[in-house]
C-alpha positions in Angstrom: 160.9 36.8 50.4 163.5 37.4 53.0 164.8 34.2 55.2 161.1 32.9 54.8 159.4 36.5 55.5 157.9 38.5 53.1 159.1 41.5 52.1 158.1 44.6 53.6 156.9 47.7 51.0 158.3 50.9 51.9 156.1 54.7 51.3 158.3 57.1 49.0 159.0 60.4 50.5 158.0 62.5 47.8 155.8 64.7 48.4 152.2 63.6 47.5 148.8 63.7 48.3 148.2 63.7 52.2 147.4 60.1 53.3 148.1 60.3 57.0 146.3 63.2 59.0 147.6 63.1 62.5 145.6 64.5 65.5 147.4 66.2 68.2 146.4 67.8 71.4 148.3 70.7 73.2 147.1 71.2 76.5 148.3 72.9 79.7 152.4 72.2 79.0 153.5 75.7 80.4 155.6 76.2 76.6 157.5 72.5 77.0 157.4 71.1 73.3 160.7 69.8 73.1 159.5 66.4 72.3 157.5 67.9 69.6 159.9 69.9 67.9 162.5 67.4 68.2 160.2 65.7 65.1 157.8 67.8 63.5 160.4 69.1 60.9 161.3 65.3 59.9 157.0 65.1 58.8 157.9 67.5 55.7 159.1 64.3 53.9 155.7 62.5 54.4 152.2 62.6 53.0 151.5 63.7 56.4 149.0 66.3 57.6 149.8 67.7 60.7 146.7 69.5 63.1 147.9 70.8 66.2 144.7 71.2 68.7 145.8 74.3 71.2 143.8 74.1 74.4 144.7 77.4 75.6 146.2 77.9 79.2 149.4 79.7 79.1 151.1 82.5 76.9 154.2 80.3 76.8 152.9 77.5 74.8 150.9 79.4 72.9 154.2 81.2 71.6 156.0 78.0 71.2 152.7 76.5 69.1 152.8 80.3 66.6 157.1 79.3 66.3 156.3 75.5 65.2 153.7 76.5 62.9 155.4 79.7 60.8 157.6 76.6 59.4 154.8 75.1 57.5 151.9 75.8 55.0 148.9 75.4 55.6 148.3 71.9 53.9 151.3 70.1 55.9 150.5 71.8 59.7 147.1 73.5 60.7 147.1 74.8 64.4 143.1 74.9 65.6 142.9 77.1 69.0 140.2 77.4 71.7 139.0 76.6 75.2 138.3 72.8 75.2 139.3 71.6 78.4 140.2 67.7 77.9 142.0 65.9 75.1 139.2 64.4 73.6 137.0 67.6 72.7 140.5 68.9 71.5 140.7 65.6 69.1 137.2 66.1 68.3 137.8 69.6 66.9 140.2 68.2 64.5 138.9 65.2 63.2 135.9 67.5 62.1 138.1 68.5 58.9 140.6 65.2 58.4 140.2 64.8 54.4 142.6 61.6 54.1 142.3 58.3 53.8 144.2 57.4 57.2 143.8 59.8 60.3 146.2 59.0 63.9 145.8 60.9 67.2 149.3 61.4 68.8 150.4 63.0 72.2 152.9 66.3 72.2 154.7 65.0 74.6 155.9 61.4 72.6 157.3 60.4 70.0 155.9 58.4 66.5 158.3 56.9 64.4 157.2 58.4 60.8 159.1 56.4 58.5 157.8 53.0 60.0 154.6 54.6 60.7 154.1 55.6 56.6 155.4 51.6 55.7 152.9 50.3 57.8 150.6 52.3 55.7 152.0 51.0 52.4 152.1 47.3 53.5 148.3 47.4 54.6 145.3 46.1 52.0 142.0 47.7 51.0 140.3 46.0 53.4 142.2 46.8 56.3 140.3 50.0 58.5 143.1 49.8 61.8 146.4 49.3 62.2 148.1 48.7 65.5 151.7 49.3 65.6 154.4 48.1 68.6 155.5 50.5 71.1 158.5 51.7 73.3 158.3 53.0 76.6 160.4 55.6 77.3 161.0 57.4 81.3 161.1 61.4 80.4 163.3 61.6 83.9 166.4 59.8 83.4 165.9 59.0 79.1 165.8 55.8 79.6 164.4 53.2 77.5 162.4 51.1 80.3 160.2 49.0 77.8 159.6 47.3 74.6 156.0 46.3 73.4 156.5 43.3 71.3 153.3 43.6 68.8 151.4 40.3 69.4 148.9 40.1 66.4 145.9 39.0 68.9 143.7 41.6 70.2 144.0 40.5 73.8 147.6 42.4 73.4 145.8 45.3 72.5 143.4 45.5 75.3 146.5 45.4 78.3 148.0 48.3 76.5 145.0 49.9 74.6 146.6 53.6 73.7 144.8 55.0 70.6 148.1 56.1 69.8 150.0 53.0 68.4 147.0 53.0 65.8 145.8 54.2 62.5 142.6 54.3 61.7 140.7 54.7 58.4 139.0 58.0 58.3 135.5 56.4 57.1 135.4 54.3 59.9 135.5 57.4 63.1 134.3 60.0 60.3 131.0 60.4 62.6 132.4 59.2 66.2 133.7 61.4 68.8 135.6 61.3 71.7 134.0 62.1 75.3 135.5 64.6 77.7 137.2 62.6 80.3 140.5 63.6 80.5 141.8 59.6 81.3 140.5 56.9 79.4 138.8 59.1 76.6 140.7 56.6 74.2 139.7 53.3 75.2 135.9 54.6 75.4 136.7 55.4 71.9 137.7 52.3 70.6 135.4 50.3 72.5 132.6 52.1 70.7 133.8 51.3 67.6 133.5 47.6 68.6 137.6 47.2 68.0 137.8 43.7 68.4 135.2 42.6 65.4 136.9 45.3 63.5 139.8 44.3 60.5 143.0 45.3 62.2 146.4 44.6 60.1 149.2 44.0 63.4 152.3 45.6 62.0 155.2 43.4 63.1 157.5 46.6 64.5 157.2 49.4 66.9 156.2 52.6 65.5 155.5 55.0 68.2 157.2 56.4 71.5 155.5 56.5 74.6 157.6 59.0 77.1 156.1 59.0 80.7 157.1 60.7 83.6 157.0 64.8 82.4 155.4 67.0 85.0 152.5 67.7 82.8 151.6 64.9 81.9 147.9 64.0 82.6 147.9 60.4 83.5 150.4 61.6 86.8 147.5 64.1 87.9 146.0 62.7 90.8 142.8 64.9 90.5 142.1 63.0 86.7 142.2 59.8 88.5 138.4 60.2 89.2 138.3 59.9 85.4 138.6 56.1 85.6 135.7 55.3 87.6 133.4 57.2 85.6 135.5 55.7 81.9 134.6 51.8 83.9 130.8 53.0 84.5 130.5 53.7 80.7 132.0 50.7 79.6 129.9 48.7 82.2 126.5 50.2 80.4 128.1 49.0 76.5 129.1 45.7 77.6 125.1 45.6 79.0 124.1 45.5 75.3 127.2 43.5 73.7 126.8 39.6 72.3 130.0 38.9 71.7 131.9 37.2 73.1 135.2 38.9 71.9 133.7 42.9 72.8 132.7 41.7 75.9 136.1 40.1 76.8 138.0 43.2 75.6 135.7 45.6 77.3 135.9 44.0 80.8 139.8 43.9 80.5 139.7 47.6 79.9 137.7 47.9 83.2 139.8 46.1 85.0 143.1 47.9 83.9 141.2 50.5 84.5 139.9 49.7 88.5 143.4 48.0 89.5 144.9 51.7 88.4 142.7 53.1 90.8 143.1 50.3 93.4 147.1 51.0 92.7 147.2 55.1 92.7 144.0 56.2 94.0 143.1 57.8 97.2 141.4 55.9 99.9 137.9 56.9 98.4 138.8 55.7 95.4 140.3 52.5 96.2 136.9 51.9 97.9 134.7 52.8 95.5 136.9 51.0 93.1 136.8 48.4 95.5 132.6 48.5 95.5 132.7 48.3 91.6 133.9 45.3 90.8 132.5 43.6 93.6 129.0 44.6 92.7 129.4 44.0 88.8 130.3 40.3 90.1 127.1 40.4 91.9 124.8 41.6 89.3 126.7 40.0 86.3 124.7 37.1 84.3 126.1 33.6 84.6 127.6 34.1 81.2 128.9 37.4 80.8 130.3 36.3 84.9 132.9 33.2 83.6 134.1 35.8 80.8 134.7 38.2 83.4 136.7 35.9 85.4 138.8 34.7 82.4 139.4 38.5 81.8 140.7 39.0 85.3 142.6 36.1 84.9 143.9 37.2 81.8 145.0 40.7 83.2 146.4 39.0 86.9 148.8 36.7 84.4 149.8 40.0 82.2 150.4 42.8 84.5 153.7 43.2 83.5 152.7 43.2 79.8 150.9 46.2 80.6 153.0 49.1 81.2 150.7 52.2 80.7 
């Protein structure tokens, strides 16, 4: 014990079996993987399996992807190419051959913090099949450090800032789950269909992953994906149909509405009406029960907009 804390358990960096295979998509970057090359050496010292998903687009980042990968064998980086066409059937491609005990989809374009990310690892139990890390908020246009995610162990926290990133998930648990080709919200579909909040997540007290926003490529500043939203709230609607609890249907409803206030926010004007026409004809048709959660939920998100940064 440490001033009335236990102590924390930290990985070894010898090299080992791989426990951590980590998932990441390379889409249409036009040959900018700084961020990615600024790290990927430093995942030699882990049990850490790296699978880079190519979308093809450009020659340029397919040159930069052959450079990364001659630096590695084959059991610490594998580099899977093709035409995919969204970051989700790119995921989907790798988590068809994860082996390890723990498997983590990560962005090119942030940063995770491997040493923390490997003693999370170490301090979780057995029983434990997520674990959701705290998060920093980085703006790619000045390098400034604009936000700090402090890792409430509730999973109300998770649902304002629900990026599959800042978790780990047990392999056995998404083995046979994949994600859907939307190109926004892909990841909170995901987690909401493996029922998240009834699920046995271990909150690991520090941050352990680097969100950078702001790069000209990054998806979630593409107007035309925005479209992406309404049809990721439309899905969720249909699961939360078939859902009894209480918790699921609280969590799904607050991704919806992060999801429709985005598009109220950055939309076009068709999109801020049809946004507009969702919620106020899910208020309509919604039963008396699943209603009152809904309006705790939007109370909920109202109170914690500036908890939710992304």
């Amino acid at each position: 014990m440490t001033n009335g804390q236990p102590k924390l358990k930290r990985m070894s960096k010898s090299p080992r079996k791989v426990v951590l295979t980590a998932i990441i998509p390379i889409g249409d970057v036009k040959g900018d993987l700084r961020i990615l090359k600024s790290w990927v050496n430093e995942s030699k010292k882990f049990p850490l399996k790296l699978i880079l998903v190519h979308d093809i687009y450009d020659r340029q980042t397919e040159l930069q992807v052959s450079r990364i990968s001659k630096n590695f064998t084959n059991s610490k980086l594998m580099v899977i190419a093709g035409k995919f066409g969204s970051p989700g059937l790119a995921r989907n491609a790798g988590l068809k051959i994860v082996k390890s005990e723990w498997v983590a989809f990560w962005d090119c374009d942030d940063k995770p913090m491997l040493e923390t990310i490997f003693n999370a690892i170490a301090n979780s139990s057995s029983a434990d099949e997520v674990i959701v890390g705290g998060f920093q908020v980085r703006n790619a246009s000045n390098n400034f450090l604009d936000f700090k995610h402090s890792n409430k162990p509730t999973i109300k926290s998770i649902s304002l800032n629900p990026g599959v990133w800042r978790m780990i998930f047990k392999s056995k648990l998404i083995k046979n789950m994949r994600f859907t080709n939307l190109k926004l919200a892909e990841d909170q579909l995901f987690i909401a269909e493996m029922k998240l909040p009834v699920r046995k997540l271990n909150f690991y007290p520090k941050s352990f992953y680097e969100y950078i926003y702001g790069g000209i490529n990054q998806l979630t500043g593409k107007k035309d994906c925005l479209s992406d939203l309404g049809l990721a709230s439309s899905l969720l609607s249909l699961n939360t149909l078939s859902q009894q609890n209480k918790q699921i249907i609280f969590f799904n409803l607050t991704l919806i509405l992060r999801q429709q206030f985005t598009l109220l926010k950055k939309g076009s004007f068709v999109l801020k009406y049809q946004a507009l026409y969702f919620l106020i004809n899910c208020a309509i048709k919604s039963k008396p029960r699943k209603f009152w959660i809904g309006i705790k939920a939007l109370t909920f998100v109202l109170m914690n907009l500036k908890s939710s940064k992304l």
